[in-house]
Structures are given as C-alpha cells and as structure tokens.
N, CA, C and O atoms as a MOPAC input file, in Angstrom:
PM7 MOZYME 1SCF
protein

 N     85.90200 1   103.58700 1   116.76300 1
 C     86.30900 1   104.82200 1   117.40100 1
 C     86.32200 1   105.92500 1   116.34300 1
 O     86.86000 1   105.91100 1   115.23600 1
 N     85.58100 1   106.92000 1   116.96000 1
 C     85.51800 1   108.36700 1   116.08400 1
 C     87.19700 1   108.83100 1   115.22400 1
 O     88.12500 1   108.89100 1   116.03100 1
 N     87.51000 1   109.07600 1   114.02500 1
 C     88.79600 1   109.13400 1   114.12700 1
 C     89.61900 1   110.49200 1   114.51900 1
 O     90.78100 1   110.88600 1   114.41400 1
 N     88.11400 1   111.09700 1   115.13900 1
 C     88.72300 1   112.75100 1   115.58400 1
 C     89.08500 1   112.62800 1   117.27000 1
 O     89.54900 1   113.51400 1   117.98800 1
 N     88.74100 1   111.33500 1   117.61400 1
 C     89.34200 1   111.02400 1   118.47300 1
 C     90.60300 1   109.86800 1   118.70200 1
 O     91.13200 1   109.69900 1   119.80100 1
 N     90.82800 1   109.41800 1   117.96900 1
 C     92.12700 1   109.22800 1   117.73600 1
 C     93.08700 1   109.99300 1   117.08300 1
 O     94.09300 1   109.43000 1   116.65000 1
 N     92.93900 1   111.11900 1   116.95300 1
 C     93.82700 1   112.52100 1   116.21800 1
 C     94.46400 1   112.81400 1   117.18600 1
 O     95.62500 1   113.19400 1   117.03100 1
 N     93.88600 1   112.72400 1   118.49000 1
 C     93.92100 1   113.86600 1   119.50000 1
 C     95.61300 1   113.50800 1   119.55900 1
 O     96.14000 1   112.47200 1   119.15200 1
 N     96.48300 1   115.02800 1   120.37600 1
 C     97.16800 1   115.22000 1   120.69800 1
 C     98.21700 1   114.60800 1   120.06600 1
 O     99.24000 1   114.27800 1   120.66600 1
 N     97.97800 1   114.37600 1   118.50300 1
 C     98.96800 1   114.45200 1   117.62100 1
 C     99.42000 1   115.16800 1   117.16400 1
 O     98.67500 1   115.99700 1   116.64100 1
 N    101.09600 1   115.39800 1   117.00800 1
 C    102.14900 1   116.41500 1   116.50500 1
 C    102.77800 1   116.22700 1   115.48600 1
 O    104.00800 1   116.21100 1   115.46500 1
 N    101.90700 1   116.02200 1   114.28700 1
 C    102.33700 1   115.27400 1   112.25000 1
 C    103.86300 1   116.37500 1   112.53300 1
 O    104.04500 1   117.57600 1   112.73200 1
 N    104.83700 1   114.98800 1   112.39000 1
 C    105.93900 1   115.15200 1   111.30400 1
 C    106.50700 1   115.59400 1   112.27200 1
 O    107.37600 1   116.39800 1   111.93500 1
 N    106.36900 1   115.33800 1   114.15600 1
 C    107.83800 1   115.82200 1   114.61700 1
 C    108.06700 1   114.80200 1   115.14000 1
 O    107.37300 1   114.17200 1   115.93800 1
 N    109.57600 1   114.45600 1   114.50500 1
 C    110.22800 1   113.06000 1   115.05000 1
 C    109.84400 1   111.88800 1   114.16300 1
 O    110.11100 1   110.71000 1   114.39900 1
 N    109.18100 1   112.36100 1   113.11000 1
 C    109.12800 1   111.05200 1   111.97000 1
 C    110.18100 1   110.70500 1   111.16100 1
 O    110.85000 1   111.51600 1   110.52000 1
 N    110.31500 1   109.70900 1   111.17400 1
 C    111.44100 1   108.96500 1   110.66400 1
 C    110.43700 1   108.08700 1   109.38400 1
 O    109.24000 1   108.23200 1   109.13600 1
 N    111.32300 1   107.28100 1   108.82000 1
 C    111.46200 1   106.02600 1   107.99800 1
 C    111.38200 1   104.96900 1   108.74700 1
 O    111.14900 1   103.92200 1   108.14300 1
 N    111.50300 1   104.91600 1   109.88700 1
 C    111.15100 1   104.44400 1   111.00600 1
 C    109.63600 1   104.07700 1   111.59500 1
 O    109.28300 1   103.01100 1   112.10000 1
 N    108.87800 1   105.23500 1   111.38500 1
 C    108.02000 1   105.37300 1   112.02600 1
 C    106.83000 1   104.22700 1   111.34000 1
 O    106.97900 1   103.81200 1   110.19100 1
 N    105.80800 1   103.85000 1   112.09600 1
 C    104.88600 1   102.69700 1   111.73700 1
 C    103.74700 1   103.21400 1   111.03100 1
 O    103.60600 1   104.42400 1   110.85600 1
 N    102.81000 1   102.23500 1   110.55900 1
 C    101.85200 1   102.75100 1   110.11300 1
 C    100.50000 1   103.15500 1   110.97600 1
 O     99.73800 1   104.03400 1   110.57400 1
 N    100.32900 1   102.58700 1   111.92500 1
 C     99.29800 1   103.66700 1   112.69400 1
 C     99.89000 1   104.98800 1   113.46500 1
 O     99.16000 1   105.56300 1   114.27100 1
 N    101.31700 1   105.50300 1   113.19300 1
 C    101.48500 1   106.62400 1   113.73900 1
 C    101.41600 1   107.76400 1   112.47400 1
 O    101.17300 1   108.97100 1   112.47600 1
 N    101.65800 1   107.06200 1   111.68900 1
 C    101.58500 1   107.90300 1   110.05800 1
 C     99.96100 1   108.21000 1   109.85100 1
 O     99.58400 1   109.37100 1   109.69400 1
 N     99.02000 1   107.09100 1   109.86100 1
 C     97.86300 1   107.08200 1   109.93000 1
 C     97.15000 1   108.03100 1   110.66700 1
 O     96.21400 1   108.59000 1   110.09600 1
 N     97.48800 1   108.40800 1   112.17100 1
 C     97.40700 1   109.05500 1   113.28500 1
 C     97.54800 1   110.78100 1   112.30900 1
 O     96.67400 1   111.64300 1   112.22200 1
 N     98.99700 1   110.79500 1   111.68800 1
 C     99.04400 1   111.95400 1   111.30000 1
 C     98.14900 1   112.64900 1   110.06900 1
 O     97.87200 1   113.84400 1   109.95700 1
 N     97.80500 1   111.63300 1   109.24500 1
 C     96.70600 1   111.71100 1   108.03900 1
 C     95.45100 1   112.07900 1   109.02900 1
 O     94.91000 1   113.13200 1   108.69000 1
 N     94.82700 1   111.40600 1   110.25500 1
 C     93.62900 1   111.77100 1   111.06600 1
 C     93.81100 1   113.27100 1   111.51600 1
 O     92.79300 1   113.95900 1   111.59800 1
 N     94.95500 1   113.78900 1   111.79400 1
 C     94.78300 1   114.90800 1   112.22700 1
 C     94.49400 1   115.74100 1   111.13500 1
 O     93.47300 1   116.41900 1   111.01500 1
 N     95.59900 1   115.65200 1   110.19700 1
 C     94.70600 1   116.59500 1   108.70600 1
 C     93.66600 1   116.49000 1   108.12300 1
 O     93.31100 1   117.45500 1   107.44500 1
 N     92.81800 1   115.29400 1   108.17800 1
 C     91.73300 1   114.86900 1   108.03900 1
 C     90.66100 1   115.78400 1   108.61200 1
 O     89.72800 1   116.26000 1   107.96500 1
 N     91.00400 1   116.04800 1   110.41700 1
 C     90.06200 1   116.43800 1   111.43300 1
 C     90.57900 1   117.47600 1   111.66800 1
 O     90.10400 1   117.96600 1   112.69300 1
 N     91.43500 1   118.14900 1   111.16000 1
 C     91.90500 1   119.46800 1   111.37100 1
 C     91.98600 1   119.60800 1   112.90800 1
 O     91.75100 1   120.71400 1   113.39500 1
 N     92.32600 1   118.48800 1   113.76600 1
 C     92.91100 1   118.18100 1   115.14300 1
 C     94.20500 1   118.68200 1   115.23900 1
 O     95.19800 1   117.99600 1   114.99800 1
 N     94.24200 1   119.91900 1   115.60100 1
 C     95.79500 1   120.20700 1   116.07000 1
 C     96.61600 1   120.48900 1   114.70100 1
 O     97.84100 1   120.59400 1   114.75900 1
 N     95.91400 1   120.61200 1   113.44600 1
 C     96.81100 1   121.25000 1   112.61600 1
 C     95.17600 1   122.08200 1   111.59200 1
 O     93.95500 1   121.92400 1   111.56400 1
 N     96.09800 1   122.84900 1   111.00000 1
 C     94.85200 1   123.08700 1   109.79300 1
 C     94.43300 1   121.73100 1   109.21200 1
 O     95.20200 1   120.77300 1   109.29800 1
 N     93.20700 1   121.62000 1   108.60900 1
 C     92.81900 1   120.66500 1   107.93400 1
 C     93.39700 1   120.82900 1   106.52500 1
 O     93.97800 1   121.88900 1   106.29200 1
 N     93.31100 1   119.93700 1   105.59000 1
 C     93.99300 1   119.80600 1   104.37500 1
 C     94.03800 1   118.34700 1   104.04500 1
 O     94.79500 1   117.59300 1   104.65700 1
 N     93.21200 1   117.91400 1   103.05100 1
 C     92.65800 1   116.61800 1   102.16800 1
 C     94.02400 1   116.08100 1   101.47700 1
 O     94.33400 1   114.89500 1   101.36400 1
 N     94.88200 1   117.36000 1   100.97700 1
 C     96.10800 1   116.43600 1   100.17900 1
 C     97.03400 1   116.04700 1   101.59500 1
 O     97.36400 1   114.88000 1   101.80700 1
 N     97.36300 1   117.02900 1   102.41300 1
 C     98.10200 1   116.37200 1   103.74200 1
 C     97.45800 1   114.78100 1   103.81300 1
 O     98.05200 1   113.86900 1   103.23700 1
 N     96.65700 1   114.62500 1   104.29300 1
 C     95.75400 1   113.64000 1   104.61400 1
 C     95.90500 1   112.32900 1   104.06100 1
 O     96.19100 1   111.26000 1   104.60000 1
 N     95.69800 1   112.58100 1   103.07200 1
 C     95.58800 1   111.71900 1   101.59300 1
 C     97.01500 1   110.69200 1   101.35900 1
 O     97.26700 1   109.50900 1   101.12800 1
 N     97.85900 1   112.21300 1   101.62300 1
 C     99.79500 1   111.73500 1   101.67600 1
 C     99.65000 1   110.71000 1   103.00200 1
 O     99.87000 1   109.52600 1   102.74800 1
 N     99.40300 1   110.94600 1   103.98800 1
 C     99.90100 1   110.43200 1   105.24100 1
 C     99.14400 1   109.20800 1   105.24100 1
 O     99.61200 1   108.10600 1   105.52700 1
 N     97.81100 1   109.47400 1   104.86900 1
 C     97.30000 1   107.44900 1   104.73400 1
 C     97.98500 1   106.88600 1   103.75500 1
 O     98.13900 1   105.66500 1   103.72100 1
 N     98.44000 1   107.63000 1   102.91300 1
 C     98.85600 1   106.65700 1   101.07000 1
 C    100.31800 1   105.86400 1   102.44800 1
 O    100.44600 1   104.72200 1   102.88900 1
 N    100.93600 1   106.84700 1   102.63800 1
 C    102.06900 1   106.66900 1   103.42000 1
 C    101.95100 1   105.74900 1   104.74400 1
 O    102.95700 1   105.27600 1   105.27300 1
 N    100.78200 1   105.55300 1   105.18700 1
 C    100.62300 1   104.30200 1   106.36900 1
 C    100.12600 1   102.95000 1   105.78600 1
 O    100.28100 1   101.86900 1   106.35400 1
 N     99.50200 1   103.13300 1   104.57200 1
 C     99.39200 1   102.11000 1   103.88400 1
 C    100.56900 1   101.23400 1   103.79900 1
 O    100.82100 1   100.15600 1   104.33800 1
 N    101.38200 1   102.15800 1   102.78000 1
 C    102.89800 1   101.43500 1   102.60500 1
 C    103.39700 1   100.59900 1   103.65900 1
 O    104.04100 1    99.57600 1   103.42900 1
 N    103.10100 1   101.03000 1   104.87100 1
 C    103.37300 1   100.52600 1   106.39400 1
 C    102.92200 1    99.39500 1   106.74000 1
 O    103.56100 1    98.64000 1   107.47300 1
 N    102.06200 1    99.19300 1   106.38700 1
 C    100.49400 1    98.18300 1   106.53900 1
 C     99.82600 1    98.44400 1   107.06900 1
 O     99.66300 1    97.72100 1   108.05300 1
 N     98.84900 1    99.67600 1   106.92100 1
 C     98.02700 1    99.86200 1   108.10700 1
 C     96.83600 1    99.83300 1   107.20400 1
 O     96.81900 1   100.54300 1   106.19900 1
 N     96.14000 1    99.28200 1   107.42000 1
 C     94.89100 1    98.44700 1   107.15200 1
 C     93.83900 1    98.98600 1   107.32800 1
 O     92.82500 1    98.47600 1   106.85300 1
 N     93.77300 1   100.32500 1   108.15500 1
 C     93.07600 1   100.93800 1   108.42800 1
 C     92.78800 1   102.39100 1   107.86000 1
 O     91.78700 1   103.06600 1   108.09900 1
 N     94.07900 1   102.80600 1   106.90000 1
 C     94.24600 1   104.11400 1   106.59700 1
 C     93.92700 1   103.49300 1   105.13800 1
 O     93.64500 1   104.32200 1   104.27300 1
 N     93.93500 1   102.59100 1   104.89100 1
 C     93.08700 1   102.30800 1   103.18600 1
 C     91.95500 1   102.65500 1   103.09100 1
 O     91.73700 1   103.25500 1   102.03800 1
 N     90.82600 1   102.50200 1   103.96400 1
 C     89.65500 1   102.97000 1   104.35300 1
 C     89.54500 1   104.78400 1   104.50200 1
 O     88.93500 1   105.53600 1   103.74100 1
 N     90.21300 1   105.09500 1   105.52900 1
 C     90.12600 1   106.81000 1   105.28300 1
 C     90.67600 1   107.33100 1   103.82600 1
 O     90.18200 1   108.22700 1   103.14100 1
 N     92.17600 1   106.29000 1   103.44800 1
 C     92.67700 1   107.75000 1   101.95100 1
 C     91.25000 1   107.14300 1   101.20300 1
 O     90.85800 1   108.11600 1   100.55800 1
 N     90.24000 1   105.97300 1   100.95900 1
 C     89.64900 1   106.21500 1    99.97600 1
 C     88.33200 1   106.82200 1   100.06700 1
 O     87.49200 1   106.87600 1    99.16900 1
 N     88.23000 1   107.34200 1   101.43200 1
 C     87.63800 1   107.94000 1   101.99800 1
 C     87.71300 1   110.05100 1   101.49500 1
 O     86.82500 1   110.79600 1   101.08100 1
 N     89.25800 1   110.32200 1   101.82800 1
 C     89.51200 1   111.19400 1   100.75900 1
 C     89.41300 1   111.46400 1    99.89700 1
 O     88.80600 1   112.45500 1    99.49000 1
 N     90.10700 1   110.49000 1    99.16900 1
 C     90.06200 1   110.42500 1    97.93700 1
 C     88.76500 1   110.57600 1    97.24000 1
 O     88.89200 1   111.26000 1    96.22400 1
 N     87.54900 1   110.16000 1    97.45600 1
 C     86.27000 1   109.92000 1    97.22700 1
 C     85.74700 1   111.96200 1    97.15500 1
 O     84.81600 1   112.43000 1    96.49900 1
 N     86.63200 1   112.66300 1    97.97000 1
 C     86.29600 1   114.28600 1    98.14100 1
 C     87.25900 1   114.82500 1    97.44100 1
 O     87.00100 1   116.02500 1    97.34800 1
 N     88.46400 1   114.51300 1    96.77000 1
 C     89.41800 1   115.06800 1    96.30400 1
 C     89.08500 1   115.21100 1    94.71600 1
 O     88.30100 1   114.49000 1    94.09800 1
 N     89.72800 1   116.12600 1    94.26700 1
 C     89.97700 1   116.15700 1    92.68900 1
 C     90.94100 1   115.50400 1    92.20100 1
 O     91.87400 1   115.25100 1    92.96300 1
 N     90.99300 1   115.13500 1    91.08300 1
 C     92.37200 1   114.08200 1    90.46800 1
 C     93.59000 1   115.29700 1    90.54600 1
 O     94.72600 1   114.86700 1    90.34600 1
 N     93.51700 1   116.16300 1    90.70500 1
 C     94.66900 1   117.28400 1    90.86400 1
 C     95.39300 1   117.19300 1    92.17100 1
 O     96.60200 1   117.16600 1    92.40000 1
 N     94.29600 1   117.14800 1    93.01900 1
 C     94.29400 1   117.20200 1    94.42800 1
 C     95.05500 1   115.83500 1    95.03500 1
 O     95.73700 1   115.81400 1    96.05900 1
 N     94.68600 1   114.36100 1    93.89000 1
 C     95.22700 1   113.31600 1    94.65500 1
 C     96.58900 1   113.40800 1    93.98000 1
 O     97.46800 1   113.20300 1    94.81700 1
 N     97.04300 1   113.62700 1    92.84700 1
 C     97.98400 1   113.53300 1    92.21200 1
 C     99.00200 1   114.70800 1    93.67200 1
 O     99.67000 1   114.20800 1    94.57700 1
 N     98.89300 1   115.53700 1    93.55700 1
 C     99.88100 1   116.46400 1    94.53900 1
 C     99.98900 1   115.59800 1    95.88900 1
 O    101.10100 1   115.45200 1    96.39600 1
 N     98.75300 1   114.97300 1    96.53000 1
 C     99.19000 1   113.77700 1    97.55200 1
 C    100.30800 1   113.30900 1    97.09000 1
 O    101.46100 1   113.56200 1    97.44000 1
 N     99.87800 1   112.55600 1    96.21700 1
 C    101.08100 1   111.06500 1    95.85700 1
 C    102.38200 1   111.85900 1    95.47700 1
 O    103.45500 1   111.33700 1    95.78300 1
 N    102.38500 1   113.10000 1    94.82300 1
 C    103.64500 1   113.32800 1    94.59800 1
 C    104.31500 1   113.97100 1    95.76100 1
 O    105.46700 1   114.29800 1    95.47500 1
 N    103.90800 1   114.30400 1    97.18100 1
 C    104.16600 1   114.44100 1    98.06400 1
 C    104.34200 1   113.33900 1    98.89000 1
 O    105.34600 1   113.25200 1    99.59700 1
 N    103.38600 1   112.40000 1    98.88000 1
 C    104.42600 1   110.97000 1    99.82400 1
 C    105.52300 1   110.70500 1    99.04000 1
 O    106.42100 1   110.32400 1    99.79000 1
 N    105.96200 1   110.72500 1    97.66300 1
 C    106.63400 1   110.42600 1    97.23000 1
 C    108.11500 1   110.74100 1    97.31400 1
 O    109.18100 1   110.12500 1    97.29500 1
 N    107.65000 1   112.08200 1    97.42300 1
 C    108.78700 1   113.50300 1    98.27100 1
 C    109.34500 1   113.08900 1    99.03200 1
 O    110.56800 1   112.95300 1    99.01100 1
 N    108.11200 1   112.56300 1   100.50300 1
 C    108.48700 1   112.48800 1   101.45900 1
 C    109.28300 1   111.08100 1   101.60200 1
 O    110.11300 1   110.96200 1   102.50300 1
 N    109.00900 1   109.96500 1   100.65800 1
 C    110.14600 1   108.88900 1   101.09200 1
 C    111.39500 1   108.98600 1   100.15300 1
 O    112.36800 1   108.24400 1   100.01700 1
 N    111.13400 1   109.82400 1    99.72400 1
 C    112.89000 1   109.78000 1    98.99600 1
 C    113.94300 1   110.75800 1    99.97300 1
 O    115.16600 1   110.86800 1    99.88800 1
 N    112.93700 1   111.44900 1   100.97100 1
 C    113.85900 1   112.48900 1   101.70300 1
 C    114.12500 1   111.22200 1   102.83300 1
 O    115.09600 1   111.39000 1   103.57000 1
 N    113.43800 1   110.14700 1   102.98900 1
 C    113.71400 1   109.31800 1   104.25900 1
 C    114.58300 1   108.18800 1   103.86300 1
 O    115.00200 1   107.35300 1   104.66500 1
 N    114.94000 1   108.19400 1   102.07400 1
 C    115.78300 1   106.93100 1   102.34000 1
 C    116.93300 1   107.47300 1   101.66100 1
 O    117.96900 1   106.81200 1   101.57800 1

C-alpha cells in the first residue's frame, strides 16, 4: 500500500500519549513524510518512525531509512534529538 495512502486523515500528535502504538506513530511520520494533512518535513518524519520503531513497528524501519537516506547528518541528529524530547515529555 502507497504510504500516502495510509497518511490519509491523520491528525500527528492529537491525543498521543506514551500510550500510543507503533503503527499510529508510524501513521504520523507518513503524514510528514507525504505532507498529507500537515506540511511536509523529513526531520518530523524521521522523529515519528525513529519513535514507532521503539514501538515495534517493523515497518517504519524501512521508511526512517528511507529518510534518512535524503537527510543531512544535521537534519537526522535534530530528529533524534526531538524523539528524544518527545519521550522524556511522555514519561
């Protein structure tokens, strides 16, 4: 499945928890990816698969290195220090 169609009618980051799984995190990396319903943005992206990984999603290893593969080492570094952000604000 196209992953600009699995983006669709995703709303990154309302109602995410520490809680939340890894294909809904994944879901939110596709939309920044596909610029589906948000601006596009590679470090968004990048954060939200690194972050469904953690989850186990098996599937967002494939897209961040997919990113990653377009990103600058500047570009991945601000990812990671942004998932990083983001799970210290969740635990």
């Amino acid at each position: 499945m196209p992953y600009s169609d699995m983006a669709m009618d995703v709303a990154p980051e309302t109602g995410l928890s520490e809680h939340a799984t890894g294909d809904e995190l994944c879901k939110v990396g596709l939309a920044y990816s596909t610029g589906v319903g948000v601006d596009a943005d590679m470090v968004a992206a990048h954060k939200w698969f690194n972050l469904a990984v953690l989850k186990g999603s098996e599937e967002a290893k494939e897209y961040r290195h997919q990113m990653a593969e377009m990103m600058s080492s500047e570009e991945i570094k601000q990812a990671l220090k942004s998932a990083r952000a983001w799970l210290s604000l969740m635990n």
